[in-house]
C-alpha positions as CSV (number, residue, x, y, z in Angstrom):
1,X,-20.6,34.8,15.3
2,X,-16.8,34.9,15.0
3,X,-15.6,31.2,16.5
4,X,-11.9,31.4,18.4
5,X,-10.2,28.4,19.4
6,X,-6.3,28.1,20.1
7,X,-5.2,25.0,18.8
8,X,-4.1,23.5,22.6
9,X,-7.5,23.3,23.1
10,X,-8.2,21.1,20.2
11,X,-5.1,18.9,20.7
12,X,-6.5,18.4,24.4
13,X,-9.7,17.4,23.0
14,X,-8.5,15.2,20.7
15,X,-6.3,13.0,23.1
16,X,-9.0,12.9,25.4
17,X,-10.8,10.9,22.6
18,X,-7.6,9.0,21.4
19,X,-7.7,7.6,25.2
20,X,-10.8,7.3,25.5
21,X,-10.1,8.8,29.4
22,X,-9.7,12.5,30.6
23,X,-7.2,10.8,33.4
24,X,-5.0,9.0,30.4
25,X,-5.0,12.2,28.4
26,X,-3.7,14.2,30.8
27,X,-1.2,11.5,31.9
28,X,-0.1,11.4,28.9
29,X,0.0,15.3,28.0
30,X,1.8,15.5,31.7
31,X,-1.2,18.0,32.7
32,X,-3.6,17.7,35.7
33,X,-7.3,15.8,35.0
34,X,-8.5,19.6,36.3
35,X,-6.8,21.1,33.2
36,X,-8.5,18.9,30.7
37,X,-11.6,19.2,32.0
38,X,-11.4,23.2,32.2
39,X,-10.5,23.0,28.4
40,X,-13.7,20.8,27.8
41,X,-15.6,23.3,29.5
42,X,-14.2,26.2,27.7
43,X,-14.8,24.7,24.2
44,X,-18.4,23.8,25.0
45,X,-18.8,27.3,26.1
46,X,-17.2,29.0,23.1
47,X,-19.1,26.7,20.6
48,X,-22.6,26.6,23.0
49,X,-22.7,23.2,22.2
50,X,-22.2,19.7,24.4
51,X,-19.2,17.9,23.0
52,X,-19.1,15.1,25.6
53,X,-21.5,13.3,27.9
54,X,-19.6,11.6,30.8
55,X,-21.5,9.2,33.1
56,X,-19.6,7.3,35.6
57,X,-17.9,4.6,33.4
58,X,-17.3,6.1,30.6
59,X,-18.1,8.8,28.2
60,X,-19.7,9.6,24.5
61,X,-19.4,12.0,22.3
62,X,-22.3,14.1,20.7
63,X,-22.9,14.8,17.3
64,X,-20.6,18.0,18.0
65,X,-17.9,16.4,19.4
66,X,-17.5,14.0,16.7
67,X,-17.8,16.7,14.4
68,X,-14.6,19.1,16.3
69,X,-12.8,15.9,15.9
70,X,-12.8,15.2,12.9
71,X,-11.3,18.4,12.1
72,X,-9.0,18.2,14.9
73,X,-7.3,15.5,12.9
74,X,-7.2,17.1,10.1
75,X,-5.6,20.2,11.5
76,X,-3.3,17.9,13.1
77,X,-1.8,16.5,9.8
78,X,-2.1,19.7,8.3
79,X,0.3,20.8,11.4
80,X,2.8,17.8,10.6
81,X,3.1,18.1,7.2
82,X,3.5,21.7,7.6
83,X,6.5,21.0,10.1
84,X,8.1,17.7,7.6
85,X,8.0,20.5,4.8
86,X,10.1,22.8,6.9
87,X,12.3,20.2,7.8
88,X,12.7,19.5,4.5
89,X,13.7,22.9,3.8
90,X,16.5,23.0,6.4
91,X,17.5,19.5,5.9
92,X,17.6,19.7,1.9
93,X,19.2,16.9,1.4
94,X,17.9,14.4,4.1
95,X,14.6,12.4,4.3
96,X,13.2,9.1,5.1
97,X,10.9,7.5,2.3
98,X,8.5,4.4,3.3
99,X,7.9,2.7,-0.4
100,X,5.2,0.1,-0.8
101,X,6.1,-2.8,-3.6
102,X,4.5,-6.3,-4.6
103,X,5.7,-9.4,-2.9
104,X,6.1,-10.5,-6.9
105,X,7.3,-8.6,-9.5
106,X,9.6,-5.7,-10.0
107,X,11.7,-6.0,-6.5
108,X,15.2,-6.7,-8.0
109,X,14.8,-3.7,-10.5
110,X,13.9,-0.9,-7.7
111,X,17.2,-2.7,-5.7
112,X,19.6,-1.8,-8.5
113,X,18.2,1.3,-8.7
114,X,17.8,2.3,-5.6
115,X,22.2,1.5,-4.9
116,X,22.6,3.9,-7.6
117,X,20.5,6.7,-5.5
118,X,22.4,5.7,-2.6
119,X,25.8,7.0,-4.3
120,X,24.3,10.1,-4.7
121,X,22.2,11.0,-1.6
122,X,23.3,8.6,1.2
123,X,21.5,10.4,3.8
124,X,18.2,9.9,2.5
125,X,16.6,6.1,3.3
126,X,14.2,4.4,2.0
127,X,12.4,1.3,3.0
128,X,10.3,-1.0,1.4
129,X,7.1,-2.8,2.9
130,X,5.7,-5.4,0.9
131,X,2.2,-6.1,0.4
132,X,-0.9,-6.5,-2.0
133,X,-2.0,-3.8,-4.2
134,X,-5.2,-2.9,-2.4
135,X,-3.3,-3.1,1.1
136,X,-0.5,-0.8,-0.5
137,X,-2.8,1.9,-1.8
138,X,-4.8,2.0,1.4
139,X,-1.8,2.8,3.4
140,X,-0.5,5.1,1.0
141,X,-4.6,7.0,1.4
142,X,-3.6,7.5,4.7
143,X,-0.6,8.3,4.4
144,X,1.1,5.6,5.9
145,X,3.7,5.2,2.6
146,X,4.8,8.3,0.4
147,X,4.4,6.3,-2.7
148,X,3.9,2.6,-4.1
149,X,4.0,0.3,-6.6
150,X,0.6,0.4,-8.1
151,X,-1.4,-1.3,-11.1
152,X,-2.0,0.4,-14.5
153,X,-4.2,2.4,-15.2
154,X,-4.9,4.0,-11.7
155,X,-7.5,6.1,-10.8
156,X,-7.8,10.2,-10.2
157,X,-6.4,10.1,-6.7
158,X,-2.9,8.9,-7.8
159,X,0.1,10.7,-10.0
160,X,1.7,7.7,-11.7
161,X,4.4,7.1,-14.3
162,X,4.7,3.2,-15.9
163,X,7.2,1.2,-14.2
164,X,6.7,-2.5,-15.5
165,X,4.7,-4.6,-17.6
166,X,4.4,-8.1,-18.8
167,X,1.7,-11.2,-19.2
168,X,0.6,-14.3,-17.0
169,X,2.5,-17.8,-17.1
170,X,1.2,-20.9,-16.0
171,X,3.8,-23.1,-14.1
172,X,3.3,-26.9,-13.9
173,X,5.3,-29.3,-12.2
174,X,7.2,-31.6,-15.1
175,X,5.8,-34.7,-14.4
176,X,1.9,-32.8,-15.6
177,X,0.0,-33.7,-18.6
178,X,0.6,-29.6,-19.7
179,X,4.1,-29.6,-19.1
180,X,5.3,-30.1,-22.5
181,X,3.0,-27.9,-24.3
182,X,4.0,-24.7,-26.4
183,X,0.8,-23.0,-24.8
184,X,-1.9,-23.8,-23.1
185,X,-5.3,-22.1,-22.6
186,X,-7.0,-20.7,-19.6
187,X,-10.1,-23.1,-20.5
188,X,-7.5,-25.9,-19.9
189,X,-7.6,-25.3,-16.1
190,X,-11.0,-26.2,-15.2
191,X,-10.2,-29.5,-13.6
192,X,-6.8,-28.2,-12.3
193,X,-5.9,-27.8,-8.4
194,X,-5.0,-23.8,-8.6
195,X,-2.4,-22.6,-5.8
196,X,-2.3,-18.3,-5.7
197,X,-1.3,-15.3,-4.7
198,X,-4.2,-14.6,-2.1
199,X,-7.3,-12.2,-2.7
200,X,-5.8,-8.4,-2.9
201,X,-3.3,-9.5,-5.1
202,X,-3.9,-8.4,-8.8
203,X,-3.2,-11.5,-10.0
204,X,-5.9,-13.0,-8.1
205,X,-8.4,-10.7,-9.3
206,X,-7.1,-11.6,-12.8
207,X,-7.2,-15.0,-12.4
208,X,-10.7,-15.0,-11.0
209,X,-12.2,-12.8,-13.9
210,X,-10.4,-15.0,-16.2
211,X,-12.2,-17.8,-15.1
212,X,-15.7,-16.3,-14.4
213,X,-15.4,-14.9,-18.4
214,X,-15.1,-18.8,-19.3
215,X,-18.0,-20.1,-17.0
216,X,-16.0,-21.8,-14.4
217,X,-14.4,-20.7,-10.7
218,X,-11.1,-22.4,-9.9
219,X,-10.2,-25.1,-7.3
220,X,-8.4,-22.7,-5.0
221,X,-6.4,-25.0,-2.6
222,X,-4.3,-22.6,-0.9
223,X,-3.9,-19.0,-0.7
224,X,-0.9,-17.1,0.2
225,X,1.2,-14.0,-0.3
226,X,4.4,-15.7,-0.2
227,X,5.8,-16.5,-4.1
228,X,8.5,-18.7,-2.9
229,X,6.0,-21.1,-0.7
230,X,3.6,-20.9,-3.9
231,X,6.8,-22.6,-5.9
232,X,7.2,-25.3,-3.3
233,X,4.0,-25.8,-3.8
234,X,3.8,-26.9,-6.9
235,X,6.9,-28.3,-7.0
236,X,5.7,-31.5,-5.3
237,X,3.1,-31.0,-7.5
238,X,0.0,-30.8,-5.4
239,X,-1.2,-28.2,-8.0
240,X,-1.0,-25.4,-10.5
241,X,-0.1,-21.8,-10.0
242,X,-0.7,-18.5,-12.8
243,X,1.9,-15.8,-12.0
244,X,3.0,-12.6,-13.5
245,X,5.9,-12.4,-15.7
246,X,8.1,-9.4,-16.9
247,X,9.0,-8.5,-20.4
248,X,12.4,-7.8,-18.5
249,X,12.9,-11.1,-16.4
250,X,11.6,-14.7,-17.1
251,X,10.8,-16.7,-14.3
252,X,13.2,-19.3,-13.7
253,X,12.1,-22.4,-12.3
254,X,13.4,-25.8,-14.4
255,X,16.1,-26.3,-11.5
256,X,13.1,-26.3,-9.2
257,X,11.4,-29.4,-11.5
258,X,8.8,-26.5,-12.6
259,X,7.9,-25.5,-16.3
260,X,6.7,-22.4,-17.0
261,X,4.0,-22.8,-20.2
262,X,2.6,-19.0,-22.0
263,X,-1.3,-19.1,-21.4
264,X,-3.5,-18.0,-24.3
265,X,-6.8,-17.9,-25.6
266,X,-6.8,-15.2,-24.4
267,X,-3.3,-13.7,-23.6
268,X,-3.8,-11.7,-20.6
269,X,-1.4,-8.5,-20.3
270,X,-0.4,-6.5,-17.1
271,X,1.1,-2.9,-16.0
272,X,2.0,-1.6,-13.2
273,X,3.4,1.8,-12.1
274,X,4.9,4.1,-9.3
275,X,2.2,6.0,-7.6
276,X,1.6,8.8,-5.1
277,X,-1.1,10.6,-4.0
278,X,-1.8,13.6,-6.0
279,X,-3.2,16.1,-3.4
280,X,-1.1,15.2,-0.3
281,X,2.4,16.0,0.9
282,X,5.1,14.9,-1.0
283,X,8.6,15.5,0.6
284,X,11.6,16.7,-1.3
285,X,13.5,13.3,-0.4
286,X,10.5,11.3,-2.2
287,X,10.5,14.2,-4.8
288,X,14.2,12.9,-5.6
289,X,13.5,9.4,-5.7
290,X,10.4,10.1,-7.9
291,X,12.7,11.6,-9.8
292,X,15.7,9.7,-10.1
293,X,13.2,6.4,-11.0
294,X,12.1,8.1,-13.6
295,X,15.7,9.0,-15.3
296,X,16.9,5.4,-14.6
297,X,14.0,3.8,-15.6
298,X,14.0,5.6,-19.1
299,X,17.6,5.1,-19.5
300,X,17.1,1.4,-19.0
301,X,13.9,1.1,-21.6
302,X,12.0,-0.3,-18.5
303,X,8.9,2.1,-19.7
């Protein structure tokens, strides 16, 4: 049996479940409640099957209505990425770009960059939203970003290039016992107060495997994705904090009465990357920028 359905129908359908209401779908697609429930009727009678079960409050869907659903989303992308590639095609050299980058490391270097792509296509913007790696690749999943900053290595759903790497310091106020050493190593911390980057960070998950490796869990007194309240922090020295540092930038903190000691034993390496998902849309204006970070970043030796 040959199944026909005209893609009105499924948009209906799929509002009415968005609104949970047959009256706020058809407020909102400026139709009559008569009209979506006709279309209701119609579907169940083309695919002989009940999609909703309305009682007098409210209504549930069956097993086949959550089914035509779900691919009435997916149709739905398919439809918009279909009409952003067109309008990529008559636009050429216009696009917006939503990048997702770590609250810590590698900011100032995308910056740079990113006035130099500016020179050459000004009408294409691009925003950055900040957050931790797991938050960034989840909204890059569903397709909330069109790429991100993402650790090394990544996994099969990502295309990736290297972007930045570097090691772990451990910053001290000057006043501590381990401010004055050459190095110091992680079994050192036991007994310390620890102030980090909150869980979803990679650092955290660093720090904490770090630790576990060694047989101990660290005093966590405060958790937070801000790197500048992290440096107050310890800067009235209420504790330790372990943060990432670039083979390009050193973190600069004396003026702030901080030192900044290596950890070994071991020495713990990091790399992160530029990432984007490998089966879904990529525009021609991310395309560009893809592109142009990796010229610039080569040219600079940042790989």
């Amino acid at each position: 049996m040959v199944i026909i359905l005209d893609f009105r129908q499924i948009h209906y359908f799929s509002e009415i479940v968005k609104h949970g209401s047959f009256s706020k779908a058809a407020e909102h697609l400026f139709v009559s409640q008569p009209t979506i429930s006709n279309v209701v009727k119609d579907l169940e009678n083309e695919l002989d099957s009940k999609l909703i079960i309305r009682t007098t409050r409210k209504f549930e869907l069956t097993d086949a209505g959550r089914l035509l659903y779900q691919y009435s989303q997916s149709l739905t992308n398919s439809l918009l990425h279909f009409h952003d590639e067109m309008n990529d095609i008559k636009r050429g050299m216009k696009g917006t770009i939503k990048m997702g980058v770590f609250t810590s490391v590698g900011t100032e270097i995308l910056t740079k960059i990113m006035a130099d792509f500016y020179v050459i296509y000004p009408d294409i913007n691009i925003t950055f939203v900040e957050d931790s790696a797991d938050h960034l690749k989840k909204a890059l999943i569903q397709g909330e970003l069109d790429l991100v900053v993402v650790n090394l290595p990544t996994n099969e759903e990502f295309e990736s290039f290297p972007f930045l790497k570097g090691d772990l310091q451990l910053l001290v106020h000057e006043g501590h016992t381990l401010a004055n050493r050459k190095t110091v190593e992680w079994v050192e911390l036991k007994d310390e107060k620890f102030i980090m980057l909150r869980e979803g960070f990679t650092v955290y998950d660093m720090i904490m495997w770090e630790t576990k490796q060694l047989g101990f869990e660290p005093q966590i007194i405060c958790e937070t994705s801000q790197w500048k309240f992290i440096l107050e922090l310890v800067s009235f020295n209420l504790g330790i904090a372990v943060l990432p540092q670039s083979t390009l930038t050193k973190i600069i903190v004396k003026h702030k009465g901080i030192e900044v000691v290596p950890l070994e034993a071991p020495e713990v390496f990091w790399e992160i990357g530029i990432g984007w998902q490998k089966n879904g849309y990529v525009s021609l204006a991310t395309r560009k920028w893809i592109d142009f970070l990796q010229e610039k970043l080569l040219d600079s030796h940042v790989i």
